[in-house]
VMD Tcl script that draws the C-alpha trace (Angstrom):
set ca {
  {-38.67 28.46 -37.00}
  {-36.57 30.70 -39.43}
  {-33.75 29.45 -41.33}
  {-31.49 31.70 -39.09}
  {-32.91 30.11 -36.33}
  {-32.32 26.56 -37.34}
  {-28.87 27.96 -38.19}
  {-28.08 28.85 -34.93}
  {-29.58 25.66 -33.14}
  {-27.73 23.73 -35.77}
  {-24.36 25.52 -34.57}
  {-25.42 25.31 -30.90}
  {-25.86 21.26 -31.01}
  {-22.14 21.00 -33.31}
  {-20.50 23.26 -30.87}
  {-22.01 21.52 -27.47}
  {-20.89 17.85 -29.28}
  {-17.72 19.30 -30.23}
  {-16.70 20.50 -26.29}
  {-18.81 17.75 -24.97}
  {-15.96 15.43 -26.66}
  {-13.23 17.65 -25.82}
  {-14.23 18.14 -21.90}
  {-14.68 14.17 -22.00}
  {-11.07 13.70 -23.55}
  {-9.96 15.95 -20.90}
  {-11.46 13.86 -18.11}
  {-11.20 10.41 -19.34}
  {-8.56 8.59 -17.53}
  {-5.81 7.23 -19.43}
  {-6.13 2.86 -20.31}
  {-2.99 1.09 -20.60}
  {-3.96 -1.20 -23.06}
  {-6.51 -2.08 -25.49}
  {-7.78 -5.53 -25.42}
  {-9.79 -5.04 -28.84}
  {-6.50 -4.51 -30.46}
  {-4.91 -6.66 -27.79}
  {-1.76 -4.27 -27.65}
  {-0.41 -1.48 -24.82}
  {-1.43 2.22 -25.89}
  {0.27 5.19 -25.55}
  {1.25 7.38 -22.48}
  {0.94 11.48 -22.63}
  {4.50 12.04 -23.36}
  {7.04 13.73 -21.29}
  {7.21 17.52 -22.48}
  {10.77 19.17 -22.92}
  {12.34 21.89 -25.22}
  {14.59 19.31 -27.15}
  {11.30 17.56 -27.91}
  {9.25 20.71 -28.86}
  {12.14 21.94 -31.47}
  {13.08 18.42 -32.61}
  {8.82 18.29 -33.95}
  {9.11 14.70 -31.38}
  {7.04 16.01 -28.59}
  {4.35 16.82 -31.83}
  {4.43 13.40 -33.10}
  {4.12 11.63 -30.04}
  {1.05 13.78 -28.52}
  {-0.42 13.16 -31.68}
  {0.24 8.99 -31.05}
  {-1.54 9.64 -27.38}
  {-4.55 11.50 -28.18}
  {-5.41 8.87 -30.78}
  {-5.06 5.75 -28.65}
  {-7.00 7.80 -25.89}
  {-9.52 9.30 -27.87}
  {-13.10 8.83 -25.97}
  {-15.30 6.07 -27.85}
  {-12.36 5.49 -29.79}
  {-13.40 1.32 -30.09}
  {-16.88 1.93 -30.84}
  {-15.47 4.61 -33.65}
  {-13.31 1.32 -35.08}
  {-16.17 -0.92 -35.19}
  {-18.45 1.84 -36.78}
  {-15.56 2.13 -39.14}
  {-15.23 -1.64 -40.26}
  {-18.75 -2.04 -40.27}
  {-19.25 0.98 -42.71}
  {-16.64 -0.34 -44.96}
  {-17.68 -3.77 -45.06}
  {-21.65 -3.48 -45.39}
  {-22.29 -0.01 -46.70}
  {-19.03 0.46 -49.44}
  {-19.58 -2.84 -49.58}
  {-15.37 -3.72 -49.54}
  {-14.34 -7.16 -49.99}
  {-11.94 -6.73 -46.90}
  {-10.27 -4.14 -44.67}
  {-6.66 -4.27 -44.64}
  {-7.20 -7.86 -45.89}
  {-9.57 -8.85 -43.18}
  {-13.53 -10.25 -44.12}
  {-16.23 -12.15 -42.73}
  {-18.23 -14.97 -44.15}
  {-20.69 -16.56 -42.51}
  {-20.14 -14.99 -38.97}
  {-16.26 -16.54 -39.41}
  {-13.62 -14.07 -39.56}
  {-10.73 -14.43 -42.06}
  {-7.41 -12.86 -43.23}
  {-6.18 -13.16 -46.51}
  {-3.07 -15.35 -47.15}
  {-1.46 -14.88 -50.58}
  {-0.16 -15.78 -52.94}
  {1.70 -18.73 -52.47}
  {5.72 -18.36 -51.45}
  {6.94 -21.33 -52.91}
  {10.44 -20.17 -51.96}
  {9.68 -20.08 -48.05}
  {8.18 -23.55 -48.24}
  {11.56 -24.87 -49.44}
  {12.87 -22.88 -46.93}
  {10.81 -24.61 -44.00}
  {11.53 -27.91 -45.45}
  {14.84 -27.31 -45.68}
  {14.92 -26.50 -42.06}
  {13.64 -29.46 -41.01}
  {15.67 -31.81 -43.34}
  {18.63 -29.84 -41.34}
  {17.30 -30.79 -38.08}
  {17.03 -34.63 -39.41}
  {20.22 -34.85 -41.15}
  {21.97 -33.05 -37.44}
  {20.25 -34.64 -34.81}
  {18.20 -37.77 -36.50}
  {18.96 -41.02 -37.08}
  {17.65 -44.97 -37.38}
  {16.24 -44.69 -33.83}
  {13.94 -42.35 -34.84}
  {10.25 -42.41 -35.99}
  {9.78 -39.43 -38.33}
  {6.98 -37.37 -38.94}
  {4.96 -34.34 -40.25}
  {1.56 -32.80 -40.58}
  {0.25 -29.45 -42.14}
  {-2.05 -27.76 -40.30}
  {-4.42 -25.87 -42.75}
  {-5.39 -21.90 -42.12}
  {-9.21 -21.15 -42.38}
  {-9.36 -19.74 -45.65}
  {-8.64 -23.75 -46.71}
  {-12.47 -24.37 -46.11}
  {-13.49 -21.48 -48.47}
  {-11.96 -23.58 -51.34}
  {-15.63 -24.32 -52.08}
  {-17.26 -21.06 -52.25}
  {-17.78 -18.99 -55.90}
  {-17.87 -15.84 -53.77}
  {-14.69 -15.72 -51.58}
  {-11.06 -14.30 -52.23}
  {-8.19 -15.48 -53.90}
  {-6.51 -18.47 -52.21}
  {-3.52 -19.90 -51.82}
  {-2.77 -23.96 -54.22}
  {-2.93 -25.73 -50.88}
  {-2.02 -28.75 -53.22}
  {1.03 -27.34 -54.66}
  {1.81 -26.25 -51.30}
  {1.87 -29.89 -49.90}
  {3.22 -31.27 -53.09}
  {6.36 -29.28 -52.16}
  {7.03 -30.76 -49.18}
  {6.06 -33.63 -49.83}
  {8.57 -33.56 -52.69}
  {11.20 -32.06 -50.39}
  {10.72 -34.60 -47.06}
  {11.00 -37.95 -48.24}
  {12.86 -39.37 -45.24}
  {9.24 -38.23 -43.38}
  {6.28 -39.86 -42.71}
  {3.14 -37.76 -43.55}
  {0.31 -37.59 -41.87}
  {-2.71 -35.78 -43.54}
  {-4.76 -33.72 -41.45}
  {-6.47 -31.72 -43.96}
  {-9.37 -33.78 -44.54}
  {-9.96 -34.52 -40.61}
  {-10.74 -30.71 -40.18}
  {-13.50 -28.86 -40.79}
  {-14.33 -24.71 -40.15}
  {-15.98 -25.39 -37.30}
  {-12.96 -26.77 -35.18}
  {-11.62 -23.12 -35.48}
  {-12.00 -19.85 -33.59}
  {-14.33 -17.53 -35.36}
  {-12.45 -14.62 -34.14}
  {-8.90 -16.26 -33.92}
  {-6.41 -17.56 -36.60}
  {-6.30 -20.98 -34.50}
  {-7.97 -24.27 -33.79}
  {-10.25 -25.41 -31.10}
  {-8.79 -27.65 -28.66}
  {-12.12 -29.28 -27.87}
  {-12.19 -30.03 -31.23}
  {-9.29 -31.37 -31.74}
  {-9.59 -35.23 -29.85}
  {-9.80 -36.16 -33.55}
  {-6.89 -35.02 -34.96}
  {-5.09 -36.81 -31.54}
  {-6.53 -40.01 -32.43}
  {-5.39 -39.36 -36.45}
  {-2.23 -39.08 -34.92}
  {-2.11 -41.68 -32.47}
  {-2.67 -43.91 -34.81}
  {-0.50 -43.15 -37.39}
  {2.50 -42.89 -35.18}
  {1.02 -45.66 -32.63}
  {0.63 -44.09 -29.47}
  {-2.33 -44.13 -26.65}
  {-4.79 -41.60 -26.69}
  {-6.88 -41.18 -23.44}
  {-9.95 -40.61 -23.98}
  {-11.72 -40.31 -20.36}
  {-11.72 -36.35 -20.04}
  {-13.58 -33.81 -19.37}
  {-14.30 -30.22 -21.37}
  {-14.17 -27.15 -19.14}
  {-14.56 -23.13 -20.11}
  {-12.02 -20.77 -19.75}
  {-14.57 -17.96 -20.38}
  {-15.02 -15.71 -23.49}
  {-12.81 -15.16 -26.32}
  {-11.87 -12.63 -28.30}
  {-9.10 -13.50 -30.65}
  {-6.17 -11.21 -32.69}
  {-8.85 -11.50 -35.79}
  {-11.17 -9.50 -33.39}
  {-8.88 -7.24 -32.57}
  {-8.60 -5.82 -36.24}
  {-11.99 -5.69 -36.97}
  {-14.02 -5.83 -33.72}
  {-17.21 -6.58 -35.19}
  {-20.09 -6.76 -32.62}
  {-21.64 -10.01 -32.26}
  {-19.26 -12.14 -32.95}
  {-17.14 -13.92 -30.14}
  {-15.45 -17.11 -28.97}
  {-15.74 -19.32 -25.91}
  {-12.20 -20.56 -24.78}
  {-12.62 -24.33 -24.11}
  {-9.89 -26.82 -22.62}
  {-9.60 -30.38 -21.82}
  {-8.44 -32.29 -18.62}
  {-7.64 -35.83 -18.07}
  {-6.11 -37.49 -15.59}
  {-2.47 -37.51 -17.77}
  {-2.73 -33.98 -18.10}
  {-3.85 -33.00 -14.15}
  {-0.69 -35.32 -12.98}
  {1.95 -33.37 -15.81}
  {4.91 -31.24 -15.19}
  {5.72 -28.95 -17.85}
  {9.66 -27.27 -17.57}
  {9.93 -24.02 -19.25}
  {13.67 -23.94 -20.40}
  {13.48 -20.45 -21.14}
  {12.46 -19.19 -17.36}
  {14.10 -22.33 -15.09}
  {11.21 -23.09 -13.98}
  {8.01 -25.73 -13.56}
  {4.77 -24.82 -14.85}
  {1.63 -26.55 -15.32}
  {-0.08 -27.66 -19.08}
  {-3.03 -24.76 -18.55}
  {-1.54 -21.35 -17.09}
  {-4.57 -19.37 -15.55}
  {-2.29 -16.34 -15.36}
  {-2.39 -15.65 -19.05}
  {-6.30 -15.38 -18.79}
  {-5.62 -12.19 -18.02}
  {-3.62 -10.95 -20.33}
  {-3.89 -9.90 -24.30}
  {-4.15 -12.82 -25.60}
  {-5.68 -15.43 -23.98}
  {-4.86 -18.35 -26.61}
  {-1.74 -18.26 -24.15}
  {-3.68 -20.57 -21.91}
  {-2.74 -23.13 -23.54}
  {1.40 -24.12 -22.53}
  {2.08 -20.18 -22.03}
  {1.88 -19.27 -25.57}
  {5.04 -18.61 -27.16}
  {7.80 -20.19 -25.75}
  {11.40 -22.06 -26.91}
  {11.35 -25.26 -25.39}
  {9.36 -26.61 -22.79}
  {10.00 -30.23 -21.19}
  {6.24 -32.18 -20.02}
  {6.68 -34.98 -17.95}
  {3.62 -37.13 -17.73}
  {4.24 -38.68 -13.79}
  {1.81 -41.38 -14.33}
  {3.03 -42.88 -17.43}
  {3.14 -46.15 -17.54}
  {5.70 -46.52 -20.66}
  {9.13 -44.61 -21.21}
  {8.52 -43.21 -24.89}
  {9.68 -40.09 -25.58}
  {7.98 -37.81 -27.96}
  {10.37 -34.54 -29.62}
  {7.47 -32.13 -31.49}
  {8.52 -29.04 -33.53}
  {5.55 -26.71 -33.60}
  {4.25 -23.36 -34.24}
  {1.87 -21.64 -32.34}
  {-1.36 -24.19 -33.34}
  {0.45 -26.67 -31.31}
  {-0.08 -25.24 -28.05}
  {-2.99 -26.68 -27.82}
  {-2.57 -29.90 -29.33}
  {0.11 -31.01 -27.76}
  {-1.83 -30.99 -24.09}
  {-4.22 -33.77 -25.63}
  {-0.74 -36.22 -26.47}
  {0.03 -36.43 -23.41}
  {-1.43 -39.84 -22.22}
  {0.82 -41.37 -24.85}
  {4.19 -40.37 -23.58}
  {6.38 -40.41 -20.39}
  {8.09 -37.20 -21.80}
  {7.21 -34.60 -24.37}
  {9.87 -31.79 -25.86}
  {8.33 -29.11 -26.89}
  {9.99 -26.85 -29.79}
  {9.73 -23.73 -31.62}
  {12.69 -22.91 -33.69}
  {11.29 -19.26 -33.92}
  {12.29 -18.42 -30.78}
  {15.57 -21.17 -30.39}
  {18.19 -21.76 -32.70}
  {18.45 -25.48 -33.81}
  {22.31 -25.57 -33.25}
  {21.26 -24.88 -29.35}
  {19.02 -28.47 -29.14}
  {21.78 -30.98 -28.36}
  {22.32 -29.31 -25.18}
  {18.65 -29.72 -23.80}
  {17.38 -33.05 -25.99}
  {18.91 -36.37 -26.41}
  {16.94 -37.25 -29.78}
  {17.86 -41.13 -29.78}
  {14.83 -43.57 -29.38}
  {12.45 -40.89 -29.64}
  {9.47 -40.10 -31.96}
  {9.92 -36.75 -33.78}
  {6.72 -34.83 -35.04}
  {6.77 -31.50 -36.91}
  {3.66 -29.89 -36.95}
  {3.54 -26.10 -38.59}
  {0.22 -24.75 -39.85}
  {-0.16 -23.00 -43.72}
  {0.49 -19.58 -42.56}
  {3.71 -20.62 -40.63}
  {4.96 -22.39 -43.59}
  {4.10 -19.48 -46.48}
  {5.93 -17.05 -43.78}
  {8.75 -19.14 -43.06}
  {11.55 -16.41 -42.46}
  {11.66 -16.66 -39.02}
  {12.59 -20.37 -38.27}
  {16.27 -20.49 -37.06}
}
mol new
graphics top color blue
foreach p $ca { graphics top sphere $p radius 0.5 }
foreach p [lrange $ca 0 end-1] q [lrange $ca 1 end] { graphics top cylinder $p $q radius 0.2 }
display resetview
């Protein structure tokens, strides 16, 4: 074959790619959302002369044909995986993997934010606290914690300064260390949280530093596969999650108020199975206060627990040890709001709020 023959195949095979893509584009029906990056994509955008002149109909077409493009997932995770193994980048966009575990960067260390959540909890003591109360807190740590080991990783954040300050900053609490109970494998590989199977040991840490009962009859069931919001940013193949849970009989026989919506839900909502992120299993995700009432409780203690989003799943498993459980996250509730849904007297108090929560702080009320 002659050069100007190869030429002309060579054109013949871009050209047929190039329409093959375009036809496909063309014909592809439209998604609604992408669960890789576990948000809604674009629609094809209404057209109108005010749009064309004003450049928005441009920008906006633009926005659609790149969250519709055809293979456009499998173009990401060819991407990531070029970046990582070939160019041989320590991260993209602050995202890595060691050891099949999936990561994100959190740094440096904000030592103004964690005066800022300790002073946001010494405000909810000093309002709504007082000598009836049992006070506590624990620090749940991010992954990167158990790469505090290893020559080759990335820059970290002082975990021990970072506990130092509050510890310095909450002496009217009780603290309750956690970080030495945990290891990497309690956590997702492709999520920032914990493992709720996992976690029957950090329960009984707690139960016994704050003197509760633990159940410990139960039984582990699967949710299914999980992809987690790590995933969705790099979307590595081969690496995935299996969402566990755990029942017992406290948890089965529980009514769980959601404040928010009026309404009674149960501990585990199937619904959010469905939906783009399925960590919301676990006491519907994200949610201002929340009121479980264990109905076979045989003792009238009251537990109050300010949490982030790790606590979702931890909470289910302290169940057995209460008649009632409030549920708070003063991200989504202002703390001058409380008095109207919680009487706090007689009542153990528990805040809970992982690393990241407490380096990113801004958003407690």
């Amino acid at each position: 074959m002659s050069d100007k023959q190869k030429y002309i195949v060579e054109m013949v095979i871009f050209l047929f790619i190039i329409l093959g893509i375009f036809f496909l584009n063309i014909i592809k029906k439209d998604e609604d959302i992408s669960l890789a990056e576990r948000r809604k994509l674009e629609k094809m955008p209404d057209i109108s002369i005010d749009k064309i002149l004003s450049g928005k109909f441009s920008d906006d077409f633009e926005n659609y044909s790149l969250d519709q493009f055809v293979f456009r997932d499998n173009l990401r995770k060819i991407k990531n995986i070029f970046h990582l193994n070939v160019l041989k980048q320590k991260d993209v966009n602050g995202y890595f993997i060691e050891d099949e575990v999936i990561y994100k960067i959190e740094y440096p260390l904000k030592e103004y934010s964690i005066l800022n959540a300790s002073n946001k909890m010494n405000q909810i003591k000093d309002k709504y606290l007082n000598d009836t109360n049992k006070i506590y807190y624990s620090i749940i740590p991010d992954k990167s914690y158990f790469l505090k080991d290893n020559k080759k990783t990335h820059l970290l954040l002082d975990y021990d300064k970072l506990i130092t300050i509050m510890n310095e900053n909450l002496k009217d609490f009780n603290y309750i260390n956690l970080f030495e109970t945990l290891e990497i494998e309690d956590y997702y590989k492709t999520d920032t949280h914990w493992k709720q199977e996992n976690l029957l040991k950090v329960a009984e840490k707690l139960s016994k530093e704050m003197n509760f009962y633990i159940d410990n009859n139960y039984e582990i069931k699967s949710a299914g596969d999980f992809l987690g919001v790590y995933y969705s940013q790099l979307g590595i193949l081969g690496i995935k999650d299996e969402l566990k849970y755990v029942v017992n009989d406290s948890i089965k026989n529980s009514v769980v108020y959601n404040v928010e919506k009026d309404k009674e839900e149960s501990v585990y909502n199937k619904e959010e199975l469905t939906s783009l992120d399925k960590y919301n299993f676990f006491l519907s995700g994200p949610t201002p206060l929340l009121k479980i009432t264990n109905n076979i409780s045989d003792n009238q203690k009251k537990l109050i627990v300010f949490r982030d989003s790790f606590g979702s799943s931890l909470i289910p498993l302290l169940i057995s040890g209460y008649k009632e459980i409030y549920v708070v996250d003063t991200r989504y509730i202002s703390t001058n709001l409380l008095g109207n849904y919680i009487d706090f007297n007689n009542s153990d108090v528990l805040f809970i709020y992982s690393t990241l929560l407490i380096n990113q702080s801004s958003g407690l009320k």
